[in-house]
C-alpha positions in Angstrom: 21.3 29.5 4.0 17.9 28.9 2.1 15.5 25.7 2.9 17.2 23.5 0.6 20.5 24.0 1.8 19.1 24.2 5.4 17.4 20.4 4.9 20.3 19.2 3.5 22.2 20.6 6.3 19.8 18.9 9.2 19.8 15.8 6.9 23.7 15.8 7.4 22.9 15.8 11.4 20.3 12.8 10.7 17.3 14.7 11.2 14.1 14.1 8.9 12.7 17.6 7.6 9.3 17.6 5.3 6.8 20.5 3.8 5.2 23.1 5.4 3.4 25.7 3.7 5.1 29.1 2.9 5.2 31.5 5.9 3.2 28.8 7.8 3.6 26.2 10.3 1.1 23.7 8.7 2.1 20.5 6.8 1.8 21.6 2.6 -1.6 20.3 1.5 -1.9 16.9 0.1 1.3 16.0 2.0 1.2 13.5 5.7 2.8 16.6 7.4 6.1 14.6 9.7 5.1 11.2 8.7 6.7 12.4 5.4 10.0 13.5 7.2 12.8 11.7 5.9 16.6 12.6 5.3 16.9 11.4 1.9 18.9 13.6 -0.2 17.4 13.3 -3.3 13.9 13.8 -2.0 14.9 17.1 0.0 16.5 18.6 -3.6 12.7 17.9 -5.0 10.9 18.8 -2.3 12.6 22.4 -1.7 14.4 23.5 -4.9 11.9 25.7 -5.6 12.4 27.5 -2.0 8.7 28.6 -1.6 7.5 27.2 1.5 8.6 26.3 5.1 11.0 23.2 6.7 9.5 21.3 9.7 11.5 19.6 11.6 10.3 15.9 13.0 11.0 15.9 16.9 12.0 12.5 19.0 12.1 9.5 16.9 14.7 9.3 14.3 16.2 13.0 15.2 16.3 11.9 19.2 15.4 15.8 19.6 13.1 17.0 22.8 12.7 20.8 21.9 11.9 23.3 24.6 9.5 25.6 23.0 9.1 28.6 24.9 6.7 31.4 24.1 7.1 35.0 25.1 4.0 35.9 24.6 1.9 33.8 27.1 4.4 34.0 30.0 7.3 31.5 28.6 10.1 33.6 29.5 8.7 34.6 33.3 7.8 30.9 33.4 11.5 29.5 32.6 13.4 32.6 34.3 11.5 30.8 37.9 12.1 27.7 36.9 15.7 27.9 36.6 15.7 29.7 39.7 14.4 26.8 41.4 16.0 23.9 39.5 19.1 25.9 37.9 20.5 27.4 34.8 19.7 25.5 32.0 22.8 24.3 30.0 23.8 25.5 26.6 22.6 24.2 23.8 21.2 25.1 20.1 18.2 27.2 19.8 16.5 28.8 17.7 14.9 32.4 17.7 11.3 32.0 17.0 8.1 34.8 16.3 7.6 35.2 19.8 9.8 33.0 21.8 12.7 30.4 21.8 13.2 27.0 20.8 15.9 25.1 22.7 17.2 21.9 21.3 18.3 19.0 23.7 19.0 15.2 23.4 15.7 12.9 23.8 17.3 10.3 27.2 18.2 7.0 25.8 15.1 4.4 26.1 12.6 7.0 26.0 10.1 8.4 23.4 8.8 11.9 24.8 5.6 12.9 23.1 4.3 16.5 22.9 2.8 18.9 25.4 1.9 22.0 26.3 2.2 23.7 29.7 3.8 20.3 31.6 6.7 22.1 32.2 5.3 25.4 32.9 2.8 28.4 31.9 3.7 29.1 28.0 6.4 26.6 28.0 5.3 23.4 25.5 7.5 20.2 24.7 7.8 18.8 21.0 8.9 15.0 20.9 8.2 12.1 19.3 5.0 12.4 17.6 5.2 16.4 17.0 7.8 18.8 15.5 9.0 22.0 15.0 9.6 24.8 12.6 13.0 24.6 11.2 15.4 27.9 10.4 15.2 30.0 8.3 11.1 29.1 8.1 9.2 32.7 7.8 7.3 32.7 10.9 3.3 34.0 9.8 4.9 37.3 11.2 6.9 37.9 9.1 9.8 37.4 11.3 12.8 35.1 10.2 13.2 31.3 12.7 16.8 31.7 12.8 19.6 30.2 14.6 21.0 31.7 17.8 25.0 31.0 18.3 26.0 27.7 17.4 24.3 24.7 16.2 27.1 22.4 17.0 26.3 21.4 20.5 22.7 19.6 21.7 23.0 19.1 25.4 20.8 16.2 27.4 17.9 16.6 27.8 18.3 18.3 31.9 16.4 15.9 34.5 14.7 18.5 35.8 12.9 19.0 32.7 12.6 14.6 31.6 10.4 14.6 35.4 7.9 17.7 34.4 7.3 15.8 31.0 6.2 12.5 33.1 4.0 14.3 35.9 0.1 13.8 35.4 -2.1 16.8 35.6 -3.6 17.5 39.2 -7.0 19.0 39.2 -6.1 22.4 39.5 -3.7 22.3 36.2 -6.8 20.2 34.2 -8.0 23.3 31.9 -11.0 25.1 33.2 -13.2 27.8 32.3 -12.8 31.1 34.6 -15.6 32.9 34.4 -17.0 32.9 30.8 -13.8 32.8 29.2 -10.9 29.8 28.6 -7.6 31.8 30.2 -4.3 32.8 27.8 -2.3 29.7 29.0 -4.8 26.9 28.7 -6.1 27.5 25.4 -4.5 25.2 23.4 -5.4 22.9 26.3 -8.5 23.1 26.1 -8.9 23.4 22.2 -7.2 20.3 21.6 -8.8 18.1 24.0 -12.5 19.7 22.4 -11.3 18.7 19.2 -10.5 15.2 20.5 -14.4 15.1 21.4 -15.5 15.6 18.5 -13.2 13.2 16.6 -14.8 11.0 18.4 -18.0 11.5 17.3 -16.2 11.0 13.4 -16.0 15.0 12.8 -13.0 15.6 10.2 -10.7 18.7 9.8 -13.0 21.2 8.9 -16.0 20.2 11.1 -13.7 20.4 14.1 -12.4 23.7 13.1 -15.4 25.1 13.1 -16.1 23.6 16.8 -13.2 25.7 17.6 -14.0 28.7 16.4 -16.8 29.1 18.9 -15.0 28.4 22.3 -14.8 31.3 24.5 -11.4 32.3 24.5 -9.8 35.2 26.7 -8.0 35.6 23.6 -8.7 33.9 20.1 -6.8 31.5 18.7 -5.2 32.6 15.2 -6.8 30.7 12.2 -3.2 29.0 11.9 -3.4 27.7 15.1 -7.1 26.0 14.3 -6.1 24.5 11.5 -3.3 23.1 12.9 -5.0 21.3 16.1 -8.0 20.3 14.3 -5.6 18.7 11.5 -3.5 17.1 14.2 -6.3 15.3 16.1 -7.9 14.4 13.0 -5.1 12.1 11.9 -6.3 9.7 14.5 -9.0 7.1 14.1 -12.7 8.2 16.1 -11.8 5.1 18.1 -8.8 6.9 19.8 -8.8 7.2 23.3 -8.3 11.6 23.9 -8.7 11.7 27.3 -4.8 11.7 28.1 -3.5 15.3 27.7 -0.7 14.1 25.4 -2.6 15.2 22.6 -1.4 19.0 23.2 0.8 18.1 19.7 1.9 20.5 17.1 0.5 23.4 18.3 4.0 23.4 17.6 4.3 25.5 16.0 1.9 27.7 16.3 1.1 31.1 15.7 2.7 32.7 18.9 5.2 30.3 19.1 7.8 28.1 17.8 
């Protein structure tokens, strides 16, 4: 299946797809990333017919989607394997195989809108909802590495409680993201980045002035230049009058580099 057919395909299931750039998980330039993501046929046969760039997929709202996105990479599968063991198996449902990690679909609960996280649910584990989304098969992950589907795509299961509760909790102190040492730690980086960049919007800094705030934090491990962009274009979307100080604004890291 190429993109074209593939956002025709999600357009069938009613959910709104848009333009990423090739082999990225950034919004094409000039575009208004998801606030473009629509199912409209005739639009999608425009947008993708030439088949050079990436499908994001817009989470919560129209699609009802919360996607588990799990990343391998920064302690997502060790993460989930204990939390199942505590809270039990999660059920079957579609997901997606992803550079690093998994992406497991599941049915926003009725009445509620979701938003994005990172790290509610647990170390390397991040939540894409209504305000966020995801890369959409068969995407090229910056890897190289295809997003593809893994068994069926038929059935989306409910969202499990267990998971809906973690979403709601409010960070205690000792989850709040914190500098060890001289250095921000592996699973608090995007954490920390986003609510930096969230400082600096307030000041009136755009895109690339918040980048290169970024840039300079003292990471155990860099973020990739994909992943910069990506934050400092998703907090710059919002007006300098924002309030940040929430940690809801972990958003589409979604799709970052290790990730989705």
């Amino acid at each position: 299946m190429d993109v074209l057919d593939a956002a025709l395909d999600a357009a069938h299931r009613g959910w709104p797809t848009f333009r990423l750039s090739y082999r990225q998980k950034i919004p094409l330039p000039g575009s208004r990333g998801f606030h473009d993501a629509t199912t409209d046929v005739e639009t999608l046969r425009q947008w993708f017919a030439s088949g050079d760039m990436n499908i994001g997929l817009a989470t919560g709202g129209r699609s009802r989607l919360l996607v588990l996105d799990i990343d391998g990479n920064h302690g997502g599968f060790e993460a989930i394997e204990s939390l199942q063991g505590e809270n039990g198996a999660l059920p079957q449902t579609a997901t997606v195989r992803t550079g690093s990690g998994w992406h497991l679909y599941f049915r926003m609960p009725d009445g509620m809108d979701i938003p994005p996280s990172a790290g509610k649910v647990g170390v390397g584990i991040d939540i894409r909802g209504t305000g966020g989304y995801v890369v959409y098969p068969p995407s090229i992950h910056p890897n190289g590495h295809l997003y593809t589907w893994a068994g069926s795509t038929e059935s989306i299961a409910p969202a499990p409680e267990w998971i809906v509760e973690r979403t709601q909790k409010k960070p205690t102190a000792t989850e709040k993201p914190k500098i060890e040492g001289s250095y921000i730690p592996l699973g608090q980086r995007n954490q920390a980045a986003t609510r930096v960049a969230g400082f600096f919007r307030r000041f009136g800094f755009d895109s690339h002035q918040i980048e290169a705030q970024l840039r300079v934090l003292p990471f155990e491990e860099p973020l990739t230049d994909s992943e910069i962009r990506l934050i400092a274009w998703s907090i710059s979307r919002y007006s300098k009058e924002h309030d940040f100080s929430g940690s809801e604004y972990n958003v589409d890291i979604t799709n970052l580099e290790e990730e989705m």
